[in-house]
Legacy VTK file of the C-alpha trace (Angstrom):
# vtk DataFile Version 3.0
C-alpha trace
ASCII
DATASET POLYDATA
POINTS 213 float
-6.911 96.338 -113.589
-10.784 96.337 -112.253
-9.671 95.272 -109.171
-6.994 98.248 -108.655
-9.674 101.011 -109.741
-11.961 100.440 -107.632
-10.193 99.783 -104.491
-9.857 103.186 -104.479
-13.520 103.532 -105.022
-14.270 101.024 -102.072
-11.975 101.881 -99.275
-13.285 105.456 -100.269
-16.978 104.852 -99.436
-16.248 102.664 -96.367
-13.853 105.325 -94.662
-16.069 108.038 -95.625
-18.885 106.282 -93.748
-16.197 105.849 -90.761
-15.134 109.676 -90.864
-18.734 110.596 -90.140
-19.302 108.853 -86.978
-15.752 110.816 -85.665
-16.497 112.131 -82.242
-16.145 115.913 -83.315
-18.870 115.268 -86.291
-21.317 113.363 -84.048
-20.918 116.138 -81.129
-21.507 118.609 -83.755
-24.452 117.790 -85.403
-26.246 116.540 -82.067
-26.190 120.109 -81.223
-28.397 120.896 -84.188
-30.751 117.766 -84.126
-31.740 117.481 -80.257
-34.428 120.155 -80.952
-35.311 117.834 -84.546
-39.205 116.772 -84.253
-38.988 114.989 -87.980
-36.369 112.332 -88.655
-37.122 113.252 -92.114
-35.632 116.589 -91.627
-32.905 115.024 -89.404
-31.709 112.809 -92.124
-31.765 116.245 -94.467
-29.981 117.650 -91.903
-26.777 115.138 -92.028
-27.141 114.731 -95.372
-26.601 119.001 -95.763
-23.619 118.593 -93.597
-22.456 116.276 -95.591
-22.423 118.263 -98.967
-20.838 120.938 -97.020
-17.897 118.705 -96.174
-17.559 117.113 -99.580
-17.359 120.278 -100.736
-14.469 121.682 -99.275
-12.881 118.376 -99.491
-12.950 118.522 -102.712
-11.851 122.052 -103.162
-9.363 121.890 -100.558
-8.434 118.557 -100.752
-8.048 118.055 -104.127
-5.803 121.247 -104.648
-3.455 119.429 -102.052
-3.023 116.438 -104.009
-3.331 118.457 -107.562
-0.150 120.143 -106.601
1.460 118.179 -104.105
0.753 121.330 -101.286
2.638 120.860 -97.609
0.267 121.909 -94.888
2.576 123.532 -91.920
1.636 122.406 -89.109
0.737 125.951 -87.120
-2.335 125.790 -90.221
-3.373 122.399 -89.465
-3.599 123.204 -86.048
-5.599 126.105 -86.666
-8.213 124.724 -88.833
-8.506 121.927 -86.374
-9.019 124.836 -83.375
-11.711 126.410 -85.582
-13.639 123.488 -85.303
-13.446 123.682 -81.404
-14.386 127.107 -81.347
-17.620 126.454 -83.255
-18.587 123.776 -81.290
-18.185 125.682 -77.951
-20.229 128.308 -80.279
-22.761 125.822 -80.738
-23.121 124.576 -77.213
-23.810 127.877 -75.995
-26.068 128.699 -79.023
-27.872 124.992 -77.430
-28.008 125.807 -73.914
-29.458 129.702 -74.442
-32.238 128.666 -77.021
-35.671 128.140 -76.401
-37.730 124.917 -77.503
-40.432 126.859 -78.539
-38.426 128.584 -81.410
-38.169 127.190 -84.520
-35.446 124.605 -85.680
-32.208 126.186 -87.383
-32.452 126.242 -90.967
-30.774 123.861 -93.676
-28.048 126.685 -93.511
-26.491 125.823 -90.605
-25.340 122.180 -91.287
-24.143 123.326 -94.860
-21.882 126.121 -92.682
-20.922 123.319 -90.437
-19.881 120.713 -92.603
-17.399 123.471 -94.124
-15.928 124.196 -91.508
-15.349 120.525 -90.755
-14.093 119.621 -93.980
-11.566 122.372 -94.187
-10.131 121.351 -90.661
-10.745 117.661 -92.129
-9.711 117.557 -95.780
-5.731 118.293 -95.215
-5.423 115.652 -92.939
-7.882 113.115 -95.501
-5.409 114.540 -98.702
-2.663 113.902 -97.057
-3.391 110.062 -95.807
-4.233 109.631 -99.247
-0.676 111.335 -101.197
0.817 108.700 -99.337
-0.582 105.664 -100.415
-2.075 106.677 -103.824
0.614 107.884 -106.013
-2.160 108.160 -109.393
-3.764 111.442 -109.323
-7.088 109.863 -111.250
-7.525 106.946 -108.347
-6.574 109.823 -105.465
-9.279 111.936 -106.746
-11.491 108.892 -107.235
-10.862 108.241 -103.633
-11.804 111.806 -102.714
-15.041 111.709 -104.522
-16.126 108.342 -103.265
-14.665 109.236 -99.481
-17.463 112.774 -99.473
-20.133 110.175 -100.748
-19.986 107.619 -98.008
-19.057 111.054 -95.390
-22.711 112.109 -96.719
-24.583 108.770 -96.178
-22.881 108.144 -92.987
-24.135 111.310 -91.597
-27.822 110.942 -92.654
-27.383 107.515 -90.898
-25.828 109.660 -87.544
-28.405 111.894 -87.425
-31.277 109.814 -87.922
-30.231 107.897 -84.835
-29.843 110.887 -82.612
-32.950 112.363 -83.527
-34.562 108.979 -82.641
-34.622 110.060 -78.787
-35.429 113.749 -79.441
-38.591 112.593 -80.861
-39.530 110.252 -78.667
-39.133 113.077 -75.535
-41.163 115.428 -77.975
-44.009 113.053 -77.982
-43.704 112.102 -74.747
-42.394 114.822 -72.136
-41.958 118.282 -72.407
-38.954 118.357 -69.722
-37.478 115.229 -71.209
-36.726 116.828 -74.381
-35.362 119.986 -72.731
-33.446 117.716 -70.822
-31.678 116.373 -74.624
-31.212 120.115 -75.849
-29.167 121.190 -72.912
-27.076 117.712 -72.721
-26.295 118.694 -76.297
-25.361 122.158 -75.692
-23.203 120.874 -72.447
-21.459 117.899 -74.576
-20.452 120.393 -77.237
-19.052 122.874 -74.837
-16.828 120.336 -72.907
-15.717 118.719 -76.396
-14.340 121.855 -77.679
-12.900 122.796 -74.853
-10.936 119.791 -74.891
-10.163 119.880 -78.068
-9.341 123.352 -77.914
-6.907 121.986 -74.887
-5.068 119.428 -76.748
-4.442 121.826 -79.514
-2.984 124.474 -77.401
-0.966 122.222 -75.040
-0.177 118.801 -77.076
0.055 120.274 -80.356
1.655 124.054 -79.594
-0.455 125.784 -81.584
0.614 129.475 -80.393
4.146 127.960 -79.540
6.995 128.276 -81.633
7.411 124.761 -83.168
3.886 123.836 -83.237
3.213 119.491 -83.868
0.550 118.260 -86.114
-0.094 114.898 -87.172
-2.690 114.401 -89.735
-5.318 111.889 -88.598
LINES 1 214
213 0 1 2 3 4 5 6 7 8 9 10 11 12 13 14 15 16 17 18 19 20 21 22 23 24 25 26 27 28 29 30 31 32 33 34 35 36 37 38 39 40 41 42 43 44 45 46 47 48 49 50 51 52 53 54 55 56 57 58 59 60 61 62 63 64 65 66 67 68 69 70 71 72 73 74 75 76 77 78 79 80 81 82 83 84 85 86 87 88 89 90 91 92 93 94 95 96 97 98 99 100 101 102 103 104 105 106 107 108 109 110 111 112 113 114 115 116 117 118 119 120 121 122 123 124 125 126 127 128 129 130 131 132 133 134 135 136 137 138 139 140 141 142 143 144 145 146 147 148 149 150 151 152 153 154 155 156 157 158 159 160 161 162 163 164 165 166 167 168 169 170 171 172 173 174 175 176 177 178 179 180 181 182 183 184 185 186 187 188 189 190 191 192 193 194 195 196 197 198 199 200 201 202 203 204 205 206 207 208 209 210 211 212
């Protein structure tokens, strides 16, 4: 019986660390800490993102597996395309900024990680309806995945603010030269993204696809 509660608690924490490093997370967030001087703050930084996406994980989430909700797919689709359009939003935001202002505020990340984990939690609550039938262990799963989402994102960020420091203390132009590789990365992610949502998945077609993932 110990063994079967916490292998929800387990695989929770290890996938949750997993989810974080997903290309769309790590895109996002490198947009906000290529300007990061502190990897103090940069740590803060994925650890606010990841409260934001436990958050509506939870919410979300756990009203899909509360009362057994079926996501259409033309909503899935569009949650998922929000998340492209705010990281093309965030590129841009990258390459038009200065260094000399100051760093975003905690604010961003927390709006960030919402928006992530309402494109994200669907697809998470449904994986999980269909291989944890006991609504106590599912939301024990949920919890556990948001916890391990949160440390694996301090652990992201601290390793991309690792060469955003070192060009700070070292090279003026070298550290410009991080900022607008952020900024371009984001762009050309969410315009691929936006791409396979549109094309692959028929978002504004009239039998839209979407496979949670």
């Amino acid at each position: 019986m110990l063994a079967e509660s916490l292998t929800p608690i387990l695989l929770g924490v290890l996938l949750g660390l997993r989810h974080a490093t997903d290309a769309d997370h790590v895109v996002a967030v490198t947009t906000i800490v290529a300007r990061e001087r502190s990897l103090v703050r940069a740590a803060r930084i994925g650890a606010v993102w990841g409260v934001g996406h436990t958050l509506t994980l939870l919410l979300f989430g756990g009203a899909i597996i509360a009362f057994r909700l079926v996501i259409p797919p033309r909503v899935g689709l569009a949650l998922e395309f929000g998340v492209a359009l705010m990281l093309i939003g965030l590129g841009y935001a990258n390459l038009r900024v200065k260094d000399s202002e100051a760093a975003p505020t905690l604010a961003r990340p927390l709006l960030i990680g919402v928006v992530h984990g309402l494109a994200g939690s669907a697809a998470v609550a449904l994986l999980v309806l269909a291989t944890i039938r006991a609504p106590m262990a599912a939301a024990a799963y949920l919890v556990m995945f948001g916890i391990g989402t949160i440390l694996g994102m301090m652990l992201v960020t601290l390793l991309l603010a690792v060469p955003a420091r070192y060009a700070t203390s070292r090279v003026h132009r070298m550290r410009t030269g991080v900022r607008l590789a952020a900024g371009t990365l984001s762009i050309v992610f969410g315009l691929l993204l936006a791409r396979e949502l549109i094309v692959d998945g028929g978002l504004f077609s009239a039998a839209p696809t979407w496979q949670p993932h």
